[in-house]
MARDO-703777 format. One line per 2 residues: number of its first residue (from 1); their letters; for each residue x, y, z of N, C-alpha, C. Coordinates in steps of 0.05 Angstrom, whole numbers, padded with zeros to 5 digits. Each point is the difference from the previous one (the first is absolute). Last residue first. Example, Ala and Ser with C-alpha at 12.3 -4.5 7.8 and 13.67 -1.06 7.14 Angstrom:
// residues 2
2> sa> 00257 -00045 00142 00016 00024 00001 -00015 00022 00014  00006 -00115 -00001 -00018 00024 00000 00018 00024 00000
//
This chain:
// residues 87
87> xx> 00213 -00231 00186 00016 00001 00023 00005 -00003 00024  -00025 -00038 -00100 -00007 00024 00019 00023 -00002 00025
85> xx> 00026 -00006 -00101 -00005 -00024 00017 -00016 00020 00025  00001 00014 -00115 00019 00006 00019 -00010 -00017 00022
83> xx> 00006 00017 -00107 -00009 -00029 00027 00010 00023 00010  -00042 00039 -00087 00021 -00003 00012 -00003 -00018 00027
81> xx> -00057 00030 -00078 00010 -00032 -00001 00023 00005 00018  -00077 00066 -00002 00026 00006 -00020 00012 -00021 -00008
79> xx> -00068 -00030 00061 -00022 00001 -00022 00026 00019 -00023  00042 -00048 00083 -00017 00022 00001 -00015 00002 -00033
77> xx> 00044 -00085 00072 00001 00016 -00030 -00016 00019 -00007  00052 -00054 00093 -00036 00014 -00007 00013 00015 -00032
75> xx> 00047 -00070 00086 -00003 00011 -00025 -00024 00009 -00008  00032 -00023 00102 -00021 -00003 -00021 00000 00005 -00027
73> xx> 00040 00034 00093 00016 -00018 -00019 -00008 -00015 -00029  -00063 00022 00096 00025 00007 -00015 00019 -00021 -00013
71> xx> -00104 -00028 -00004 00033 -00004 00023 00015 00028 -00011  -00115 00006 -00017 00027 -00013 -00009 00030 -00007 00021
69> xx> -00100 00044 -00007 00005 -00024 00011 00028 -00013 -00002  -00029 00078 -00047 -00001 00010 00027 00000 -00036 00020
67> xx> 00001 00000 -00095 00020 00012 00012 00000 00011 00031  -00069 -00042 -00038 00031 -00022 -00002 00019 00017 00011
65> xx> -00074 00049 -00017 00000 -00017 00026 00013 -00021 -00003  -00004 00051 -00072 00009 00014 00016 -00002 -00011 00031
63> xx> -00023 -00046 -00083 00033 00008 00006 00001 00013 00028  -00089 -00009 -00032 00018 -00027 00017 00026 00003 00004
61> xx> -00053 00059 -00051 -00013 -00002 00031 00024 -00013 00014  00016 -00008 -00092 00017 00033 00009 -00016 -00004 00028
59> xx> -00039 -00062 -00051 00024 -00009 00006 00013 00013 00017  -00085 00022 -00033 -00004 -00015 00027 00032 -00007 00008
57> xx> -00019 00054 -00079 00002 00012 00026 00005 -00017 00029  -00001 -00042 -00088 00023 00009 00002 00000 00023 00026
55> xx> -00069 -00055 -00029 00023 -00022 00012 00011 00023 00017  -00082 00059 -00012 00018 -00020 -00009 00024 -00017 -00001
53> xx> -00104 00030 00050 00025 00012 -00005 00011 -00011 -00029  -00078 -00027 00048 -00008 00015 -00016 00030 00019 -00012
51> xx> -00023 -00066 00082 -00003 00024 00003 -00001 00025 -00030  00009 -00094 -00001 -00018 00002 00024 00002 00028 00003
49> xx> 00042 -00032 -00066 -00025 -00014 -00012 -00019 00005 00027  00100 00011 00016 -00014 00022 -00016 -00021 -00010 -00014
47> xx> 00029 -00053 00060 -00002 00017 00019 -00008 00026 -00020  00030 -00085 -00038 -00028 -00009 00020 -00009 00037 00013
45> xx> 00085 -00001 -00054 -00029 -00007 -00021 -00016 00000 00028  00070 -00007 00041 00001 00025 -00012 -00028 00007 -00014
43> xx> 00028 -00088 00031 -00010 00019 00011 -00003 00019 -00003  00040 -00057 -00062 -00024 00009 00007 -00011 00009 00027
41> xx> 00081 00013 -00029 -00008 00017 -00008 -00036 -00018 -00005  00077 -00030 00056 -00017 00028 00005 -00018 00015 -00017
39> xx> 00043 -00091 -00019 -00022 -00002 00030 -00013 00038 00000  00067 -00015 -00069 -00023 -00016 -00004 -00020 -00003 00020
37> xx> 00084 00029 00013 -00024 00022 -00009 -00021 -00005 -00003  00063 -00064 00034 -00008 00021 00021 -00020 00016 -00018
35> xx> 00044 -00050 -00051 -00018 -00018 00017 -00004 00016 00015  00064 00040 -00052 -00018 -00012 -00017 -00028 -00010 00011
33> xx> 00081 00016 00041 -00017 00020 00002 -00016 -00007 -00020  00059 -00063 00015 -00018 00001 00017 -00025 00025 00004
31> xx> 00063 -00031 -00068 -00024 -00011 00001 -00020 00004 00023  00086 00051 -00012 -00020 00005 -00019 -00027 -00005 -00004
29> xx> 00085 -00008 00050 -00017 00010 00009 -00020 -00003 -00012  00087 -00010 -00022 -00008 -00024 00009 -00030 00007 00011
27> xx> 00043 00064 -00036 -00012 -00013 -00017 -00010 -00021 00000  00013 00085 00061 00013 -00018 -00001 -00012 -00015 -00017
25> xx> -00047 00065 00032 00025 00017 -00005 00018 -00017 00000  -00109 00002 -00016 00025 -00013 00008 00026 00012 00000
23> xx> -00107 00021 00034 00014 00012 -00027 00030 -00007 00009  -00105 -00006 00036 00025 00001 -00005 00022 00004 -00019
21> xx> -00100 00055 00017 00012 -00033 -00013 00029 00005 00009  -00059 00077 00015 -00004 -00027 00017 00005 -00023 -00013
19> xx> 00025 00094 -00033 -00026 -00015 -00015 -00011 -00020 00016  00085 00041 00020 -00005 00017 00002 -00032 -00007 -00003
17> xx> 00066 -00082 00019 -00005 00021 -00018 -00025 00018 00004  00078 -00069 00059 -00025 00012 -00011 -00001 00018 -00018
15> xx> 00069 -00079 00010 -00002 00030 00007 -00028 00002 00001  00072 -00084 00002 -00022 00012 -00007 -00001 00019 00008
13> xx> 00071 -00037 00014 -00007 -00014 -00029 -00017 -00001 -00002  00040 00028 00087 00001 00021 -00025 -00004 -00013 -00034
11> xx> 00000 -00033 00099 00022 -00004 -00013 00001 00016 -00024  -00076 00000 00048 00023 00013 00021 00026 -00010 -00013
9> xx> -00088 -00021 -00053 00003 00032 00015 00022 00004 00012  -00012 -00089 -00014 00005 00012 -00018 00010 00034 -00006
7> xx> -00027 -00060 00073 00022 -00001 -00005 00011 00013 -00024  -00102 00001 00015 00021 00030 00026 00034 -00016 -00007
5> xx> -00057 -00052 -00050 -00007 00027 -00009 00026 00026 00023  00015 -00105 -00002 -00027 00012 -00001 00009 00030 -00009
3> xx> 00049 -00092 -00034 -00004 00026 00012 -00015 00009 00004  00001 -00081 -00049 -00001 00003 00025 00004 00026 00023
1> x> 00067 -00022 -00086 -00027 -00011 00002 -00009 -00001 00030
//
């Protein structure tokens, strides 16, 4: 309880997903990604109701600048479902 997000990320009991939602890789994890998506995915909504896109493009936007924002080491789940960590 109380973990922020980047402790999560760097201990590996969260990952990113390919879609810009987290995505748990620990069970203890669960609720938290639960609560994180919940925040992103309305933003997600806010930003595709603004530009006319969908969740699901605006998500794939966002991954990709998570990813390019990211720590090495980072778990990332590719849209095949394989983790791998950047580098």
């Amino acid at each position: 309880m109380g973990q922020s997000l980047k402790q999560d990320l760097a201990s590996g009991a969260l990952g990113e997903g390919w879609n810009g939602l987290v995505v748990p890789r620990d069970s203890s994890a669960s609720g938290r990604a639960q609560a994180i998506n919940a925040k992103r995915l309305k933003i997600y909504q806010k930003r595709a109701n603004e530009t006319g896109q969908s969740v699901q493009v605006v998500g794939s936007i966002y991954a990709k600048e998570i990813y390019e924002r990211a720590r090495r080491g980072t778990w990332f789940l590719s849209k095949s479902n394989v983790w791998s960590q950047k580098p």
